[in-house]
N, C-alpha and C positions, 0 to 999 in steps of 0.2 A: 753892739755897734756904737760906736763912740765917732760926732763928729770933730773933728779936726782940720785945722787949716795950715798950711805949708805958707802961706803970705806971712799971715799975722803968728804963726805960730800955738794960735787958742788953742787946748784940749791937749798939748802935750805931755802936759803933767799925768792927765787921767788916762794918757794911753802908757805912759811908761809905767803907772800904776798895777793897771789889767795884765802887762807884761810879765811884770813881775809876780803878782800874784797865780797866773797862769803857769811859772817856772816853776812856782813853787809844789803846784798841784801838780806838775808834771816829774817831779821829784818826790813826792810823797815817797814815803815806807811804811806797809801798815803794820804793829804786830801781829805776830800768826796765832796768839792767844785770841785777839780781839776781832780777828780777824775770821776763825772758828765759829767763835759766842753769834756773833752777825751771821754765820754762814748758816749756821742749826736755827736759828730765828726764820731766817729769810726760807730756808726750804721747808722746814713745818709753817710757816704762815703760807705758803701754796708748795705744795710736793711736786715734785716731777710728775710728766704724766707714765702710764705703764702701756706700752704700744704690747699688743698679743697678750694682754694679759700678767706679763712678769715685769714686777716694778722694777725702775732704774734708781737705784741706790747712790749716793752722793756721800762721802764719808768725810771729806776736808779740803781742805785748800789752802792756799798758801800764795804769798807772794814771790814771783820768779824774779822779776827783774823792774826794774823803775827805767821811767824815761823811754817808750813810756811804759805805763804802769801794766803789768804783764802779772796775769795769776794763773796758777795752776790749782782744776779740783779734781780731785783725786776720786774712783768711784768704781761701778759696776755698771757695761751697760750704755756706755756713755757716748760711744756712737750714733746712737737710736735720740738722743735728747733733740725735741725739735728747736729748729731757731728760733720761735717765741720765746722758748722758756732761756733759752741763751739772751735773749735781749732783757728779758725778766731779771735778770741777772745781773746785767750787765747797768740796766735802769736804777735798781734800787743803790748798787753802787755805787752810782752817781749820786743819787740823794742822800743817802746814811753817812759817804765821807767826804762829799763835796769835791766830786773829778771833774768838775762841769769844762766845759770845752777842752778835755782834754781825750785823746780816744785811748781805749782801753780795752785789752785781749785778754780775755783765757782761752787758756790750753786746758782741753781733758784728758786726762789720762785715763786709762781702765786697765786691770791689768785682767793676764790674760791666767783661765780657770785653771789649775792644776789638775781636776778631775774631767776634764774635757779629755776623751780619746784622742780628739786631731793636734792638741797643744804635747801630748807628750811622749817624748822622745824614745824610739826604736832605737837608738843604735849599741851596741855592746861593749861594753866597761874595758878601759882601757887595759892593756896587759900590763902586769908588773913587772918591772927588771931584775 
């Protein structure tokens, strides 16, 4: 919160300041190297939790899109992660690269088993001409 006055003009500096700097954070790119190295830190210093017993595995992540800043992690399972551990996520984010007032989305991906009977496909090989 920054005061400012429309009469005298005071505090406009320090607001166009916060502006900019808030543009800037809302433009970030992070590398997806460095972006990884944080990701494997952040989930072994707290793992996912395992709802029924079978852990939800977390393999990567990535930056989708800026502006705003949009990640995508990549996993098994990913359904089931509760919204704490999404805010868990989404918390240290903010602190490790500094997104503060900026809002921030991931997307999970999971992809789907190949050894699962219901994911795979009954229908007959196409004919040859």
């Amino acid at each position: 919160m920054l005061p400012v006055s429309g009469l005298t003009g005071r505090g406009l500096d320090k607001l166009l300041e916060a502006c900019f700097a808030t543009r800037d954070q809302w433009s970030r790119r992070l590398p997806t190297a460095a972006l990884n190295r944080w990701f494997e830190a952040t989930v072994e210093r707290n793992p996912p939790p395992a709802p029924g017993g079978k852990r939800i595995k977390l393999r990567y992540m990535t930056q989708a899109r800026n502006r705003p800043p949009t990640f995508a992690i990549f996993g098994t399972r990913t359904t089931l992660l509760p919204e704490s551990y999404k805010r868990y996520l989404i918390n240290a984010l903010r602190a490790d690269f500094g997104f503060e007032g900026v809002p921030l989305r991931l997307n999970f991906r999971g992809g789907d088993n190949p050894f699962n009977a219901a994911s795979v496909s009954h229908r007959p090989p196409k004919a040859k001409r």
